[in-house]
N, C-alpha and C positions, 0 to 999 in steps of 0.2 A: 259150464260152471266156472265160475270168477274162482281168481286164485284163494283171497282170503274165506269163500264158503267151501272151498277145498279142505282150508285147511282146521276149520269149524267140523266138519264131519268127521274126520278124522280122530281129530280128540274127544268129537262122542264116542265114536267106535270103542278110544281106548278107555274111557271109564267106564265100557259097559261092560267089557269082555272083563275086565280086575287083571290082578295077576296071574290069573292059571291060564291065561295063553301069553306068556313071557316072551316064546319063540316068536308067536304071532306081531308081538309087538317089536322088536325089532327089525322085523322084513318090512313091517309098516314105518320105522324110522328111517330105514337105507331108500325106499322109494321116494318118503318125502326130501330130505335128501338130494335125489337126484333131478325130481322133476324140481326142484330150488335152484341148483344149478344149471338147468336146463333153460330155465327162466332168465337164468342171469347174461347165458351164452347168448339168447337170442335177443336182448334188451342190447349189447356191448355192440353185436355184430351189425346189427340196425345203427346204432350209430354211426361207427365206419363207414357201410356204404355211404350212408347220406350224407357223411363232410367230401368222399372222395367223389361222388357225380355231381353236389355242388359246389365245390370249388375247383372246377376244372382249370387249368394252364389255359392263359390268353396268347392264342398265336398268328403273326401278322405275316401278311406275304409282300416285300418289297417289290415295289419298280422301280425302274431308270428314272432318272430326272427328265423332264422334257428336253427335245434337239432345240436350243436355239439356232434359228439361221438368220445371217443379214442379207439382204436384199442387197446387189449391185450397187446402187448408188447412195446409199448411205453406208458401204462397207468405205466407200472410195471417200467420200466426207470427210471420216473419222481418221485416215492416213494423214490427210490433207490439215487437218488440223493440229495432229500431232509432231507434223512438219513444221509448221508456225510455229508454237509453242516452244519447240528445237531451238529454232533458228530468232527466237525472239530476243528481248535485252534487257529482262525481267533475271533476275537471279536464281539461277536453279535449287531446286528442292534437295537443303541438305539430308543423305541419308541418314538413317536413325541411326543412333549410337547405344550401344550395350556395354555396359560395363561388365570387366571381367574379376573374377575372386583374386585376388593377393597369394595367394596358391595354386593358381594357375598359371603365375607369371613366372618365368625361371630365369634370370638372370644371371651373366657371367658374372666367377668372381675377379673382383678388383685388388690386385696385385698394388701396396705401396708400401713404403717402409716409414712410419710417421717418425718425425723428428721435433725434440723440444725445440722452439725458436728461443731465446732470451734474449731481452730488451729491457734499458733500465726503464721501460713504463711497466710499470704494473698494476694494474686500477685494480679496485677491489667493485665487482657490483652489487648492487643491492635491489631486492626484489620491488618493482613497481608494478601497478595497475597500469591497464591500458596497452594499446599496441602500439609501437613506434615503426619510422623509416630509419635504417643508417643512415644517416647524413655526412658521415665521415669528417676527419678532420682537416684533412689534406695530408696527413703525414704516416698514414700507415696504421691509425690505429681507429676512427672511426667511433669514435664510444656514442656520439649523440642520437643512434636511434635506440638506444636502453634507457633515454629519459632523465641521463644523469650529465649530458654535457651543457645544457642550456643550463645559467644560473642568473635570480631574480638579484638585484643590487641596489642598496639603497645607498648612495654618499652624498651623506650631507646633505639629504633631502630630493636628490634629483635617481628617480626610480627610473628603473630599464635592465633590460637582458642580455646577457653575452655568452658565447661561448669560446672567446679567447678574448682574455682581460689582461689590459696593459693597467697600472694603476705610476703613476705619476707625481709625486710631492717634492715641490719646493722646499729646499732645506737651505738657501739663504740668510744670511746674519737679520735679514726686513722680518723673515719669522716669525722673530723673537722676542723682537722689539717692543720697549714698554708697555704702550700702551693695548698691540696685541697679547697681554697679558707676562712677557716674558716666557724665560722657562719652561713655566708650568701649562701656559697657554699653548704652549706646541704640544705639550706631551697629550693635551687634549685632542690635539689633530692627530697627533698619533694612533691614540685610542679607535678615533672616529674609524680612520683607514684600517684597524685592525679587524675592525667588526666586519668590514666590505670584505675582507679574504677568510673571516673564518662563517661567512654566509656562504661560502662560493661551495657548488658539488663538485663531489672528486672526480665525474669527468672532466673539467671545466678545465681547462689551461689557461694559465696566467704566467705571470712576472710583476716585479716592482723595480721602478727606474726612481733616484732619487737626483736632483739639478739644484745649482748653484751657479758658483764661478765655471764648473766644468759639469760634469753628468757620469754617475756610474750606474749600470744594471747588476740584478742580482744572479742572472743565470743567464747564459750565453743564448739561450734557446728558451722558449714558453717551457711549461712544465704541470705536470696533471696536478690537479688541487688536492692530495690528500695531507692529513693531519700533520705528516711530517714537515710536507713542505711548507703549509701553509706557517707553524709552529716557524721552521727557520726562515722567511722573508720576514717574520715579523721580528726575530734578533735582527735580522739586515735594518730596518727601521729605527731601531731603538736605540744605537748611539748619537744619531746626528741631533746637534742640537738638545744634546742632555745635559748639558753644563756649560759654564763657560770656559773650557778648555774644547767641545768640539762643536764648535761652532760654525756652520757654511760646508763647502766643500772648494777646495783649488784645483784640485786634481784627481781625475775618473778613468774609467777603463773605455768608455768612447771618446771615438774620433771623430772628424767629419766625414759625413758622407759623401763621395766625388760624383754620386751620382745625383746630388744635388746642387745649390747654387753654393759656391765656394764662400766661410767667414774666415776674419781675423780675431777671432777672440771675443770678450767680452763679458757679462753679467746674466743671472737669470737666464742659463742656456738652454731654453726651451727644446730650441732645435735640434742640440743632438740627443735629448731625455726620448725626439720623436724618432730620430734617426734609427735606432735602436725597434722602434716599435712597430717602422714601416717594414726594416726587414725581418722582422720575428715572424710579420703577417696577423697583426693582433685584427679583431673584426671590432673591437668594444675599446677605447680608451681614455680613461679619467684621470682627470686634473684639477692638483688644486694649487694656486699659486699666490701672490699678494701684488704683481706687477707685471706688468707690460714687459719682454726681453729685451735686453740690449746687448744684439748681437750687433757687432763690428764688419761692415762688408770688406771682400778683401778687393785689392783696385786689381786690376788687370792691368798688363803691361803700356798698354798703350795710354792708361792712366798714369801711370809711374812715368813714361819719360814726358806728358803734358807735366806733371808735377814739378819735377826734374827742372823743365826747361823754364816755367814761372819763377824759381826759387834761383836760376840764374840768373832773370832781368834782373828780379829785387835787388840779386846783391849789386849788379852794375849800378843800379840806381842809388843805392844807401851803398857807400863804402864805409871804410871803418875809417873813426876821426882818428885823427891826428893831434898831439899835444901842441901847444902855442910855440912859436918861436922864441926863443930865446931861453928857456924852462930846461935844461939840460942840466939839475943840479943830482947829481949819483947818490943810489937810494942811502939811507944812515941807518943804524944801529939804535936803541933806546932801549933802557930797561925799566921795565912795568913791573910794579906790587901788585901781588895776586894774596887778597888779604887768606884768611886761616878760614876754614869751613867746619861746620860742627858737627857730630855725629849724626847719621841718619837713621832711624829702623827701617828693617823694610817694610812695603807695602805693599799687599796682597792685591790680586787684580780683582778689577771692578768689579761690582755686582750685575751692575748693568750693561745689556750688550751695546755695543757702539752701531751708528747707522749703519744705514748701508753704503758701501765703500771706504768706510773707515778703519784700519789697523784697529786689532783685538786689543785691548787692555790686558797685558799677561802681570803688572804690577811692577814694583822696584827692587833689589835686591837689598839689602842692609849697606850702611858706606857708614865705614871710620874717621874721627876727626883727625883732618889736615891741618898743620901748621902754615902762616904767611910764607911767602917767599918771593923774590924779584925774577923775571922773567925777559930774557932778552927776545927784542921783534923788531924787524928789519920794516922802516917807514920811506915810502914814496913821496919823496915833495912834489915832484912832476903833476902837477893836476889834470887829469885824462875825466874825459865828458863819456857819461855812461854809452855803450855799446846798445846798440837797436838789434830787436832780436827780429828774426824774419816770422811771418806766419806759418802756419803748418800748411801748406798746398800736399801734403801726402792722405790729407784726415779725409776717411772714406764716407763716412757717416754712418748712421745705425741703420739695421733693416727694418723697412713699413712692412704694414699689412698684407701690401700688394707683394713682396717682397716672402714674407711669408708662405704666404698661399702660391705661391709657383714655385717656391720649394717643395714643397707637398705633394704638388702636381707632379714634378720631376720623377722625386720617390712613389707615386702610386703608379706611374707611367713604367716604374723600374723594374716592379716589386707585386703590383696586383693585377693590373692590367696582360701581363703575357700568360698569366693562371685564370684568365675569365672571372676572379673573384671582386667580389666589392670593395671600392676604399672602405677604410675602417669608419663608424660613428665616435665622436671625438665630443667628450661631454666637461664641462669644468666648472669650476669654482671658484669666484673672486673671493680672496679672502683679505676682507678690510682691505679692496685694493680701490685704487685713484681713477679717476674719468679715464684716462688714456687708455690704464689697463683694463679698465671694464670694455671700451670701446672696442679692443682687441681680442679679447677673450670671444665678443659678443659676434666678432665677424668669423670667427675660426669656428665656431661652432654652428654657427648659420650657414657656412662652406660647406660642413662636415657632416649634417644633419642630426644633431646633437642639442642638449639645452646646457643654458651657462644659468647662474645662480649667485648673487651676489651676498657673500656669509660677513654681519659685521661680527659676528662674537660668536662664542661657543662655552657653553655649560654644564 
């Protein structure tokens, strides 16, 4: 009998009997009941087994891996080869490399006492893109691999880069000169040079030499370009040639160089504005001028006594004359009217500046009227025939080109040469200057590997 017509008969049973068998009815509640849970034990317990004999544990029995063996003569092969190989000239197989954690490294500590250095450079830097090499400067401080010691320059047209900039201006009375505008026309050259130093970055080392009759520097040594200094070379700038009270220069705080070709003086002293710039060690040097130098060579001795000894024939040859015979009359006495002179105002100096080599116009002072008066002067009757003057045999002449340029050579031979560094690039500017100075300008710069630039005007 199936469970469900079990459980059909049963509940005929109980509606037939009613309630007067209550007892009966209950013992038939406990059986059904039990044989329910009986059903349910043996439904649970069938399942069990059947997951645990089919899904029995898979279990493997290992062996050894096969013996390989070599034969004799290809054991002996394989030695023989790896003997070559050995002994080959082929470059050996670097081993692998493993890196280790930063926490497994233990290093001793390092024992130092830091110390502030101080030095009057003190650059300030500023954040840049990109990666730089120190390049250093030669003196200790190195600023050009942070990107702040090369600086781009434009003067007056002729663009290029430096990282020690000599800058160079003519301040000669030719300047000034009318038609270079006067005055106001230098102030504009002034201008021009100011913009070149406040382009310049504050790693960048510079100076400013200013030349005339003589040559002054502004600082004894290059110096870092920040705001201050730039700010004071441009005061250094700004007298010369601001009126006509300072006009030129006569006198500078350079000398000549001994370690180059020896002058006597002169005009336009280019040479010592360089003298300065070859031992500073500038790599970058601009110039702007209106003329050709006239430096004075100095002679060497053995020039001086050929001098000497020329200006001794001369005079055997030309003695001094002699007055005519007879003419022995002893000098006389006369008195001379000197008429009355009339008041003078004074007079202010000129507007305009005088050429070049000519005394400044400083003006006249005021002069009060003088009355006539007779003036005693002692007269010569003895007639004497003018005196011959000798030629100058001491006059050295002015330095050439060629003359130039092996001074240069001298000083780079002095100066850059025992440092492995490069002569400097030497760049300039004719200003409203003359064939000869263009001609001169144009070789120094072609020496130097530099561009020259010929400016007539500026506005």
């Amino acid at each position: 009998m199936k469970f469900p017509d079990l459980l059909n008969f049963i509940k005929a049973k109980w509606q037939r009997k009613g309630p007067a068998s209550l007892s009966g009815s209950v013992r038939s509640s406990f059986i059904i009941s039990l044989l329910f849970h009986a059903a349910l034990v043996l439904v649970a317990g069938g399942f069990i087994i059947s997951h645990v004999f089919l899904n029995r544990e898979a279990t493997f029995t290992g062996q050894p891996p096969p013996m390989k063996s070599y034969e004799p003569q290809k054991l002996e092969f394989k030695v023989k080869v790896s003997k070559q190989q050995k002994s080959s000239s082929r470059p050996a197989v670097m081993p692998r490399l493993s890196a280790a954690k930063t926490s497994d490294i233990s290093l001793p500590d390092v024992k130092m006492d830091p110390k502030l250095v101080q030095t009057s450079f003190q650059p300030k830097f500023k954040a840049v893109q990109g990666m730089g090499v120190g390049a250093g400067l030669g003196n200790g401080y190195g600023v050009g691999g942070f990107g702040q010691g090369v600086s781009n320059f434009d003067f007056f047209g002729i663009k290029g880069r430096g990282e020690k900039i000599a800058v160079l201006v003519d301040v000669s009375v030719s300047m000034v000169e009318e038609e270079k505008g006067g005055v106001p026309g230098f102030v504009r050259v002034k201008e021009r040079v100011n913009s070149v130093l406040a382009a310049l970055k504050e790693g960048t080392m510079f100076n400013v030499v200013v030349f005339a009759d003589s040559a002054s520097v502004w600082k004894e040594n290059l110096v870092v370009a920040n705001d201050e200094n730039k700010s004071k070379a441009k005061s250094f700038i700004a007298p010369f040639n601001s009126n006509m009270q300072n006009l030129g220069l006569t006198s500078g705080n350079v000398t000549d160089d001994p370690k180059g070709l020896p002058a006597d003086g002169g005009t336009t002293r280019l040479d010592l504005a360089l003298n300065v710039c070859f031992q500073q060690g500038a790599d970058t040097i601009l110039i702007i001028t209106d003329g050709k130098p006239q430096v004075m060579s100095r002679l060497t001795p053995d020039q001086v006594a050929a001098a000497n000894a020329q200006l001794n024939r001369w005079r055997t040859e030309h003695p001094p004359a002699t007055p005519p015979a007879g003419s022995s009359e002893p000098p006389r006495t006369v008195k001379v009217w000197v008429p009355p002179q009339p008041a003078r105002p004074a007079r202010p100096p000129a507007n305009k500046p005088p050429k070049e080599g000519q005394p400044i116009d400083m003006g006249e002072p005021a002069r009060p009227a003088t009355e006539g008066y007779f003036e005693e002067r002692v007269v010569d009757n003895n007639p004497h025939p003018p005196a011959q003057q000798p030629p100058n045999f001491l006059k050295a002449g002015f330095w050439t080109l060629n003359d130039f340029l092996k001074h240069l050579k001298l000083l780079n031979e002095a100066y850059y040469a025992p440092k492995g560094t490069k002569p400097p690039v030497i760049h300039c500017i004719g200003y409203q200057i003359d064939k000869d100075g263009d001609d001169f300008l144009r070789g120094i710069t072609k020496e130097y590997k530099g561009v020259y630039r010929s400016v007539k005007s500026l506005r």
